[in-house]
C-alpha angles and dihedrals in degrees: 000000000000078000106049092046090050088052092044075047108056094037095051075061090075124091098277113178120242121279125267115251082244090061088047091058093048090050097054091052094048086052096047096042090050087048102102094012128126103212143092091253085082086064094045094047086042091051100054088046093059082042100058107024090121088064096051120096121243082251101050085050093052092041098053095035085054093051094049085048093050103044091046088056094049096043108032093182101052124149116262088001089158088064095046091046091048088046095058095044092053086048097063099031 
C-alpha cells in the first residue's frame, strides 16, 4: 500500500491541471458525506484532497475547510475529528 501511495504521490507532483467544476462537486461531496463517518474511507477522501489541493480552486478550499469547521464545532466528538482538523488547516494555509 505504502507503494502504491509514493508512486499516486509522485505522480500527483507533477503539473495537473485544475479540477472541473463537475470533480469539485464530487469532492465536496465526498468531503461532506465522509464528515461524521467511521471508516477508512475518511482517510482515503482526506488524502486526495491533500493531494490535490493545488488543483483546487481558493473557493473549493474555503468551501470544504468551512464545512469541516463547521461540522467539528457542531459534533465535538466526531470520529476522526484530528484528520479532519489537519485537512482543513492545510486547506487554508
Amino acid at each position: 500500500m505504502k507503494i502504491k501511495r509514493e508512486i499516486y504521490s509522485n505522480f500527483m507532483k507533477s503539473k495537473q491541471p485544475e479540477i472541473s467544476c463537475n470533480e469539485s462537486v464530487v469532492i465536496m461531496s465526498a468531503v461532506r458525506y465522509m464528515l461524521g463517518r467511521s471508516s477508512y474511507g475518511v482517510g482515503c477522501v482526506c488524502d486526495w484532497v491533500k493531494l490535490n489541493k493545488d488543483r483546487l480552486t481558493k473557493s473549493n478550499k474555503e468551501v470544504i475547510a468551512r464545512d469541516i469547521n463547521e461540522h467539528c464545532a457542531k459534533f465535538p466528538d466526531t470520529s476522526y475529528k484530528d484528520e479532519w482538523q489537519k485537512l482543513a488547516e492545510v486547506l487554508t494555509l
